[in-house]
C-alpha distance (Angstrom), angle and dihedral (degrees) to the residues before:
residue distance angle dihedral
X1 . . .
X2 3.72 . .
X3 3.77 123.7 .
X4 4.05 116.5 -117.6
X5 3.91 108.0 -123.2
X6 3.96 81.7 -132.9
X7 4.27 80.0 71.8
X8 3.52 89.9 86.8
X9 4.19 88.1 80.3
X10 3.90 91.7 63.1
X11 3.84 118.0 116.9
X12 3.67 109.6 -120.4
X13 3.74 107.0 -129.7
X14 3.56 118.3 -108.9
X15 3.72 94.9 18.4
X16 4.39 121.6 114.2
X17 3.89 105.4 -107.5
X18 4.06 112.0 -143.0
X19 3.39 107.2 -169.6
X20 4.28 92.3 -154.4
X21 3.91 80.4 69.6
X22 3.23 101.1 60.6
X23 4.22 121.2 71.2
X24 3.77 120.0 -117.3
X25 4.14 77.5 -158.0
X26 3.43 123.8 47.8
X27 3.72 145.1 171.6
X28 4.18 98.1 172.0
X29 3.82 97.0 109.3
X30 3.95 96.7 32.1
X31 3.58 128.1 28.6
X32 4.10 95.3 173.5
X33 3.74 122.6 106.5
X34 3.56 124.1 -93.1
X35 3.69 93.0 -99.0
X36 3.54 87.7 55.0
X37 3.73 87.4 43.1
X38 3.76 85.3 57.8
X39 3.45 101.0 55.2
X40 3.91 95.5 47.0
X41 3.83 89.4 52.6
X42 4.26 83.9 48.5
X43 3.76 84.6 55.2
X44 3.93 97.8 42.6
X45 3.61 93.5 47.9
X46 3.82 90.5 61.9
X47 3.49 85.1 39.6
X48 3.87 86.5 67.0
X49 3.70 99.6 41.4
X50 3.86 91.9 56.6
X51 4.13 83.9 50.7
X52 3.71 94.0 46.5
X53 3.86 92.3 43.7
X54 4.17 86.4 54.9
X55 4.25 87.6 44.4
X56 3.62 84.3 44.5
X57 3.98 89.2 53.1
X58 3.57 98.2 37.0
X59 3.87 95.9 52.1
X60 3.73 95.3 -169.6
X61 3.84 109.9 89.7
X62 3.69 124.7 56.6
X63 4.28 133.0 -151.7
X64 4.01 126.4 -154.2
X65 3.51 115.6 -170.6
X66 3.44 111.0 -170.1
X67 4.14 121.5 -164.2
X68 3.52 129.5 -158.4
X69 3.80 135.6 -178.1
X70 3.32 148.3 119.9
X71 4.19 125.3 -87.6
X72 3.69 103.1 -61.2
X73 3.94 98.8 8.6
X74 4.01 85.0 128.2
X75 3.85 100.2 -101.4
X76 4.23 92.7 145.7
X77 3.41 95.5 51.2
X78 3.89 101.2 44.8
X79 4.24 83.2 56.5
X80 3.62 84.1 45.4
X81 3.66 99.9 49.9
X82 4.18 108.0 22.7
X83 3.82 85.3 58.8
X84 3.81 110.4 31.7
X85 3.72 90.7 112.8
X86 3.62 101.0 48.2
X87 4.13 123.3 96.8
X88 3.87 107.8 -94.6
X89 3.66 82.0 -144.1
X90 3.88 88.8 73.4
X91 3.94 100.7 33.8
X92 3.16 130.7 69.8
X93 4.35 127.9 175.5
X94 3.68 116.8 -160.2
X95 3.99 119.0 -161.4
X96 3.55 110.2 -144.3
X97 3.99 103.9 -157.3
X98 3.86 133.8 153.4
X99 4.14 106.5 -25.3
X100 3.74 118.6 -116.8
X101 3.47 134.4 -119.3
X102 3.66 91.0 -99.6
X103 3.87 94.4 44.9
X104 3.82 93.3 51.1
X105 3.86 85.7 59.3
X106 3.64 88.6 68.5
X107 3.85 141.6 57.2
X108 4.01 110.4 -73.9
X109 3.65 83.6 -114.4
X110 4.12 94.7 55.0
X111 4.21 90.1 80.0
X112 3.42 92.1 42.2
X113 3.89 110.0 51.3
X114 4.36 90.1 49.2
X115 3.92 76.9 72.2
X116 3.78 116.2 47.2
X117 3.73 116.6 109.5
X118 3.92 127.8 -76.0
X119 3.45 117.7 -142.8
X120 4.03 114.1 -67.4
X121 3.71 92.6 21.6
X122 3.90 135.2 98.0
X123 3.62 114.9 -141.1
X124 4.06 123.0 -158.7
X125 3.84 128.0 -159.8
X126 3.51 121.1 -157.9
X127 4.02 93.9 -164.4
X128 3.85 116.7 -17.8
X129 3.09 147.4 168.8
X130 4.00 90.0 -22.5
X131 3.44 95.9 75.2
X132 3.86 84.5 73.8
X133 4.05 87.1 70.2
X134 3.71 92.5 38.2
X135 3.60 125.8 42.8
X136 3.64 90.5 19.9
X137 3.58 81.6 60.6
X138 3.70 103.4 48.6
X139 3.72 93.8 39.9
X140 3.65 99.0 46.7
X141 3.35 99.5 -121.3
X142 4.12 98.4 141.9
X143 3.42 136.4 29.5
X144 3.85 116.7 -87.4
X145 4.35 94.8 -116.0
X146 3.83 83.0 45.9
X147 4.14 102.6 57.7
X148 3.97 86.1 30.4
X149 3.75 92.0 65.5
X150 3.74 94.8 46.3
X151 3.85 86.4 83.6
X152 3.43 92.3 67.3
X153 3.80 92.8 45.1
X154 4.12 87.4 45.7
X155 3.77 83.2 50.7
X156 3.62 101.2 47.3
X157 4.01 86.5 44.6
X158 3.67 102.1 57.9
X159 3.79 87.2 35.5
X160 3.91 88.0 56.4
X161 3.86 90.1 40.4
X162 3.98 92.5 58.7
X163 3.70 87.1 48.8
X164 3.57 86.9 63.2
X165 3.69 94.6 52.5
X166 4.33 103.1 -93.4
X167 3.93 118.3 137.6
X168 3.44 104.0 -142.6
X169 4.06 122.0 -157.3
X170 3.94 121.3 167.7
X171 3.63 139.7 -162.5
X172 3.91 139.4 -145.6
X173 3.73 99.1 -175.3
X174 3.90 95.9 -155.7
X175 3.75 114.1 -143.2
X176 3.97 124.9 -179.6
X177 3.48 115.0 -125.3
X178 3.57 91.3 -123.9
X179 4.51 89.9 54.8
X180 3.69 86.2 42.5
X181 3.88 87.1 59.5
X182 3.87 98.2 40.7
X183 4.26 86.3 51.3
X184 3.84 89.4 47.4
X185 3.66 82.3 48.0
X186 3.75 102.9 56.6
X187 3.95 88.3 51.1
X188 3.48 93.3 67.9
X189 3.69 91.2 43.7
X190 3.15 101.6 49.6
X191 4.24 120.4 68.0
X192 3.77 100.3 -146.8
X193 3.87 88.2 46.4
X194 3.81 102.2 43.7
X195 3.97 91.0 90.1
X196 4.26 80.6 57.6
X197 3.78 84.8 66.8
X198 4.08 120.0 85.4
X199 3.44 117.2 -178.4
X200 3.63 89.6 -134.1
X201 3.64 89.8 72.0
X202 3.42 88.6 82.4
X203 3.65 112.4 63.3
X204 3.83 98.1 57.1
X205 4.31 86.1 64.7
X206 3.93 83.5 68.0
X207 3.73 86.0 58.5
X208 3.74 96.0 37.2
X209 4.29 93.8 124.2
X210 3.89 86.2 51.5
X211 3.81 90.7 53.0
X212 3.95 97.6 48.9
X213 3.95 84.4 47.5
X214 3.83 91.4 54.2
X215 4.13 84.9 40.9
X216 2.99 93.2 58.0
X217 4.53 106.2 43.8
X218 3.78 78.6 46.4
X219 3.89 100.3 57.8
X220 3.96 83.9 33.8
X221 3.83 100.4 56.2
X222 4.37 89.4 37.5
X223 3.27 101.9 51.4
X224 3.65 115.6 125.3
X225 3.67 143.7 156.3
X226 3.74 95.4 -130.8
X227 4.47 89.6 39.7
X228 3.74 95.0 39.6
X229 3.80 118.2 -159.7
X230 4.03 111.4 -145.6
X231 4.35 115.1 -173.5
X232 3.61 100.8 -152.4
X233 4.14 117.6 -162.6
X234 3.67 91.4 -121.2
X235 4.23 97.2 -176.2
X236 3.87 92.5 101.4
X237 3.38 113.2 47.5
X238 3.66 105.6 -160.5
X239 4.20 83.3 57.8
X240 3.70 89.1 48.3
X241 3.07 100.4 52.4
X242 3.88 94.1 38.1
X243 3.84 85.9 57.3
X244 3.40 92.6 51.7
X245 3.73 99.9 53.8
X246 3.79 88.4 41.4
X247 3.63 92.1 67.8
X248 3.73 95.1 35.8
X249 3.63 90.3 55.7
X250 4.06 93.6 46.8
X251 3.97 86.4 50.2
X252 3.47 98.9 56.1
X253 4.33 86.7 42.5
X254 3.73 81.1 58.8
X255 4.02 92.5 49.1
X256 4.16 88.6 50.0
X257 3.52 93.1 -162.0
X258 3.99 107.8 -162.6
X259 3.97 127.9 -148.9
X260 3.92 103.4 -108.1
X261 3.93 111.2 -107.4
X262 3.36 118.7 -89.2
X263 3.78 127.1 -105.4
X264 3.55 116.2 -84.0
X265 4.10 120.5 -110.4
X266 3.91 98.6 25.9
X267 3.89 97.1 101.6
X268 3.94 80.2 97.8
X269 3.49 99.4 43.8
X270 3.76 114.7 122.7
X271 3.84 114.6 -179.9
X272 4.07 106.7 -131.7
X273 3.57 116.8 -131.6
């Protein structure tokens, strides 16, 4: 199978990720307009729908997508718009917010294994199990040895997950700062957007340094060949999300799901009226 051009924003496995390397806007893997841009994504979405229809069909393989970013980074609408074509029937996006009482009185992995893919389906996180090495990290909220061997366990996890047939492909949508605080911005300016906007959003910009740092050990320590990490420049949305379902779409061309055969003896079926 042909590479994407959008490949060139996978981590290389093994190598230290630093974040102030990496654009927040980009042109490497595009260099049309954003009308163009547009119309490519158009095409790629459909592009996934006939994919996910043949997944759907086939009911064998299974795709995670897993999306990571900080507040505003565009997470919602890159579910919203990547997958708009496909059959909800076959799709499913899972919000990871706050745990519960009842999830924090399990393993951090306990919420998130009831929701990986069964076989035919694509799943999508939007957060996961990652925000158990970073904002429990920044915030304090476990003990250094304790969040520091959740890499291996993340590891182990999507290594045990690909055993059991799951294509894994993840996301750090990578805002600037500076877009971050123009988005957070426009919610508050905006009416129909100003229940978007939770105050709470605000504190982790103080601690924005200490987030790219835990960003960046996280992508560092869990990337793998088989659980691929991809840094997307995330600044324009229409390229963001175009890179996104560039690489989605390539993935699934690399699964080649098939339609099941038909049943045998209905070549001479005619449905009576």
């Amino acid at each position: 199978m042909a590479d994407t051009p959008f490949d060139c924003y996978q981590v290389e496995p093994g190598t230290k990720v630093s974040l102030a390397r990496h654009p927040t806007r980009d042109d490497a893997a595009f260099h049309g307009t954003k009308e163009e841009g547009m119309a490519r994504l158009a095409d790629t979405c459909l592009d996934i729908a006939d994919l996910q229809d043949r997944l759907f069909g086939e009911s064998e393989q299974k795709l995670l997508v897993i999306l990571q970013a900080m507040d505003a980074g565009g997470k919602d609408s890159t579910v919203r718009d990547v997958f708009k074509e496909t059959n909800p029937m076959g799709v499913r996006a899972v919000a990871f917010g706050e745990p519960s009482t009842n999830e924090l009185a399990h393993d951090f992995l306990w919420r998130i294994h009831q929701h990986v893919p069964a076989a035919g389906q694509i799943a999508i996180f939007n957060r996961s199990h990652y925000e158990d090495v970073l904002i429990v990290r920044v915030r304090n909220l476990v003990a250094r040895n304790r969040w520091r061997r959740r890499f291996r366990h993340i590891v182990e996890f999507e290594q045990m997950l690909h055993d059991e047939g799951v294509t894994i492909c993840k996301f750090f949508l990578h805002i600037s700062k500076e877009e971050q605080r123009r988005q957070l911005q426009k919610r508050l300016d905006d009416p129909r957007k100003r229940w978007k906007f939770d105050p709470a959003d605000l504190p982790p910009r103080s601690r924005w340094d200490a987030y790219m740092t835990a960003y960046e050990e996280a992508i560092t320590e869990t990337a793998r060949l088989h659980a691929p990490w991809y840094i997307i420049p995330a600044d324009r949305r229409w390229y963001r999300k175009l890179a996104v379902a560039e690489i989605v779409a390539q993935t699934l061309r690399e699964m080649d799901p098939r339609y099941p055969p038909p049943a045998e003896g209905i070549d001479d079926i005619v449905i009576p009226d």
